[in-house]
Every structure is written in structure tokens, then in C-alpha cells.
N, C-alpha and C positions, 0 to 999 in steps of 0.2 A: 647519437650513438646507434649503429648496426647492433641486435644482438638476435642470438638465434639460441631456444631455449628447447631441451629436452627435445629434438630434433631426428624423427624419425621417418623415412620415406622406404617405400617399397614399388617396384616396377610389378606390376603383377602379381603373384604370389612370392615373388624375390623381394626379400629384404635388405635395404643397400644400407639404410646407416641406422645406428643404433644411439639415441638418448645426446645427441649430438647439441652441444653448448658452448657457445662462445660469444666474444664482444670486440667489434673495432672500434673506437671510440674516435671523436672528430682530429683529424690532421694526422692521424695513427697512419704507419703501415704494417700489415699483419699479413704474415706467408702460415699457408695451409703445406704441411709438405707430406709426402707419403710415394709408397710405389704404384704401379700400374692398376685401376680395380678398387682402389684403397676408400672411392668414393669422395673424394675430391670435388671431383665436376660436377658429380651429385646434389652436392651440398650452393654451388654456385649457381646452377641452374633453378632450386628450390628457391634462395634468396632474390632471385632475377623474375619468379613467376612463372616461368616455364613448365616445373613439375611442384606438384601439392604436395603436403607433407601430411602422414596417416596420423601422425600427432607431431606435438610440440607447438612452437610457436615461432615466428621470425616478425619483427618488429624494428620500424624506423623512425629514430625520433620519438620513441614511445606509441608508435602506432602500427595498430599490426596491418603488418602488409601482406601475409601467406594467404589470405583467403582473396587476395582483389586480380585482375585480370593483368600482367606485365608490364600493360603500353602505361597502367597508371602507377605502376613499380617506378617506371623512367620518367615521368613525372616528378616521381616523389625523389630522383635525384641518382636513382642506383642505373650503373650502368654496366654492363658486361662485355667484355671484351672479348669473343668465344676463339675456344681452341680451335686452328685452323683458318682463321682472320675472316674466310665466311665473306667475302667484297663480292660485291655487285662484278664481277668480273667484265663484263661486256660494256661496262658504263666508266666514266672518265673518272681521274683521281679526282675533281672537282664536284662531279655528280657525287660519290660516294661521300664525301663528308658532308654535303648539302642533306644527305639522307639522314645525316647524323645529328642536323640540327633542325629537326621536325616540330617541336615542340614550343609551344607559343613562347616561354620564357626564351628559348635557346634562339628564335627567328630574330629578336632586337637586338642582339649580340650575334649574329652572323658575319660583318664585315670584323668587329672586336676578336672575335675569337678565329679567324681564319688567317688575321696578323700574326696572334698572337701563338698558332701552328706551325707557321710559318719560320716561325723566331728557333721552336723548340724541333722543325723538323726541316732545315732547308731544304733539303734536297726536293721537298714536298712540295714547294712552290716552283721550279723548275718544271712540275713533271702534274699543273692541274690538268692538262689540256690531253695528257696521255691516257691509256687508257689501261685500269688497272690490272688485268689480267697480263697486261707484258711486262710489268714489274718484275723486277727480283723478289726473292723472298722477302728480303731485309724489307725494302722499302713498300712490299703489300702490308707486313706487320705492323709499317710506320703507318700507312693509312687506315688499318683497322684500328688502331689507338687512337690517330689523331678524330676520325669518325665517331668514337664513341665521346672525345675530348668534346667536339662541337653540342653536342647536348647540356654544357655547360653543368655534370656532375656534382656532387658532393661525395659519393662515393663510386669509384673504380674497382670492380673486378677482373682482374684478368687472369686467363687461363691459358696458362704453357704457351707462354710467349716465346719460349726459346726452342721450340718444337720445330726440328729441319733447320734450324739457321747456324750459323758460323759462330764460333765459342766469339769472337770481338764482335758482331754486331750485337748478340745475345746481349754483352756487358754494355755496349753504346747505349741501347735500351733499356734497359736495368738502370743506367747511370741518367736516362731521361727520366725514366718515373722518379728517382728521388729530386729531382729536380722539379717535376710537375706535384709533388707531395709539399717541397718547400713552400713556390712561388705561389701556390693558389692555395694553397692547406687545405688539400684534397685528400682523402683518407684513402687507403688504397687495398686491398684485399686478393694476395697474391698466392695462386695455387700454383704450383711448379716442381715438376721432377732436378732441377738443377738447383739441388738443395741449398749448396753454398751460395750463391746467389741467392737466394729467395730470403736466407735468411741474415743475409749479410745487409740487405736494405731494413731489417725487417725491425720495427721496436718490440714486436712479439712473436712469437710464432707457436705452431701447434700442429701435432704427429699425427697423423688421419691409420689406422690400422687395420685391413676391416672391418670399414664403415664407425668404427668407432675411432673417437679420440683419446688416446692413449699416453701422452706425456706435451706440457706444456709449458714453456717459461720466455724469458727475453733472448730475443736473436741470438746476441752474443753467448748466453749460454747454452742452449741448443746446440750451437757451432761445436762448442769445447765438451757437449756430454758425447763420453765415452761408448755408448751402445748409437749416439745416430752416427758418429763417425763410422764404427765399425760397418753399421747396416745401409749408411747411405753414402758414404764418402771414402768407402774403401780404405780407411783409417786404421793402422792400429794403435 
């Protein structure tokens, strides 16, 4: 289990989330959803190592991870998939997911898991030898996923994956991660403004509001409560 306990971070004298608590549990997928600000990424970046938390605690497997250095975050199995795909842009689609599997566990399963990319991203194996900056959007998104995929995960974060791309590639993706949540029973921890989506994969989800969390229950119900339609889904 991912869980992240009374969870509080500040950038300087700004305070971004407030007593912030929640749990993925193994083969889970869990959408964080909220508006612009709301402290979302915040909360991704702190569980990935990136930014310290001024309290609380975040813990993998029963071990806390908020105080240890990221590279040994990614070790311990958490991977982030950053807003904005973030690729080695000058370096091949081939290079970039080799980057992805750095880590000693992930090196012995490098040709295993570059099939098995392959499988869930064709177009990806067409296009090792290109170089990722001339990509389309779609398919650099496909490689920052598949990239963090090569580390051979137990948990996936990803952040606003559907940022700049086409409403059907958005769901093509969306329709891979619950595929890659099936086949590998990978838990997955999904922050996203395209709330429908986010929570339509989602066996949990939870309302991020300034910095706080503010209302929480299963996908499906979430979907049908009456104040997130109205505030996130233009619903009445």
C-alpha cells in the first residue's frame, strides 16, 4: 500500500496542502481530481521525493519513504510520470525508455519489458530509431509512459496526461492504463483535470480544494455527486 498521512508541504512561506491523507492500495487505481492550483502535483511530486513534506508522513509498503533521496523512491517501485512528458527530446524513442530502465532490478528485464511495450504501444516500436522531439504529442505521451513502464513499477503516477492532446488519443491512453492496471496489477495514481476520465478508470477517487481534500468516495460515485458535476463537469 501507498499511503500518505496528515500531509502537509509549503514552498517557502506558501503553504500548498493542508493535513492531506489518503491510500492506493495494491492493483488500485485512484484519480486525484481538482482545478488548476488545487495542489495536485504538489502532492505527486512529494510522494516521488522531489519536494519534502514540513509534516506528515508518506510510506511504501509500510516504510516511510518522505525522508529518503527519489532515485531510492524509484527503487522502491514508485514512478512518476511528470506533467508535460519531460523526454530526452534530442535522443531516440529507444534511448528514452533505456533511460527508463536504469535500475538494477529493471536492467534483467529490459528485452521482457521492451516486448511487452511494444505490445501495449505499437506504434512505439515503428518509431525506436526516431528521435523523440519530432513526435506528435500523442505518441511523446506514449513514450513518457512507456519510459517510466521500463522501470518495472508497482506503482504509477501520472500527471495530466491529457494536457494539449486530442479528446480520442486522451481516451486511447486512459483505455491503456486500465489495461496496464489489469495485466500487470499495477496500482495506478491518477491526477487529471479531465475529470470524467480520471474517474471513470478510477476504483477511488478524491477532491483536492485548496490544498485540502475535501470530498471522497468510489469513481462511480463521484461521477453521479451532484456538486462535482456541477463544478467540474458543467452538469446540472
Amino acid at each position: 500500500m501507498l499511503k500518505v498521512e496528515h500531509l502537509a508541504v509549503h514552498y517557502g512561506d506558501i503553504q500548498a496542502l493542508w493535513d492531506i491523507s489518503f491510500r492506493v492500495e495494491d492493483r488500485e487505481i485512484v484519480s486525484l481530481i481538482g482545478s488548476n492550483g488545487a495542489g495536485k502535483t504538489t502532492i505527486l511530486k512529494t510522494i516521488s521525493g522531489i519536494l519534502r513534506p514540513s509534516k506528515g508522513s508518506v510510506s511504501i509498503d509500510g516504510i516511510r519513504s518522505d525522508a529518503i533521496p527519489a532515485h531510492r523512491i524509484v527503487e522502491m517501485g514508485v514512478i512518476l510520470i511528470p506533467e508535460g512528458r519531460r523526454l530526452f527530446r534530442d535522443m531516440t524513442v529507444l534511448e528514452n525508455l533505456e533511460m527508463g530502465g536504469f535500475i538494477d532490478r529493471a536492467r534483467k528485464l529490459k528485452d521482457q519489458n521492451l516486448k511487452w511495450i511494444s505490445e501495449i504501444f505499437p506504434v512505439l516500436s515503428e518509431r525506436l530509431r526516431q528521435i523523440a522531439g519530432t513526435l506528435s504529442g500523442g505518441e511523446q505521451q506514449m513514450v513518457a509512459i512507456a519510459r517510466g513502464l521500463m522501470s518495472d513499477p508497482k506503482w504509477l503516477l501520472v500527471d495530466e496526461l491529457s494536457l494539449g492532446l486530442a479528446p480520442l488519443i486522451v481516451k486511447n491512453i486512459y483505455d491503456t492504463l486500465e489495461e496496464i492496471n489489469r495485466s500487470k496489477e499495477m496500482a495506478i495514481l491518477v491526477v487529471e483535470q479531465n475529470v470524467r476520465l480520471a474517474l471513470k478508470i478510477a476504483n477511488r477517487g478524491y477532491v483536492i480544494e485548496n490544498g485540502r481534500i475535501t470530498t471522497e468516495g468510489s469513481g462511480s460515485d463521484l461521477l453521479n455527486n451532484k456538486e462535482i458535476k456541477n463544478a467540474y463537469l458543467a452538469m446540472g
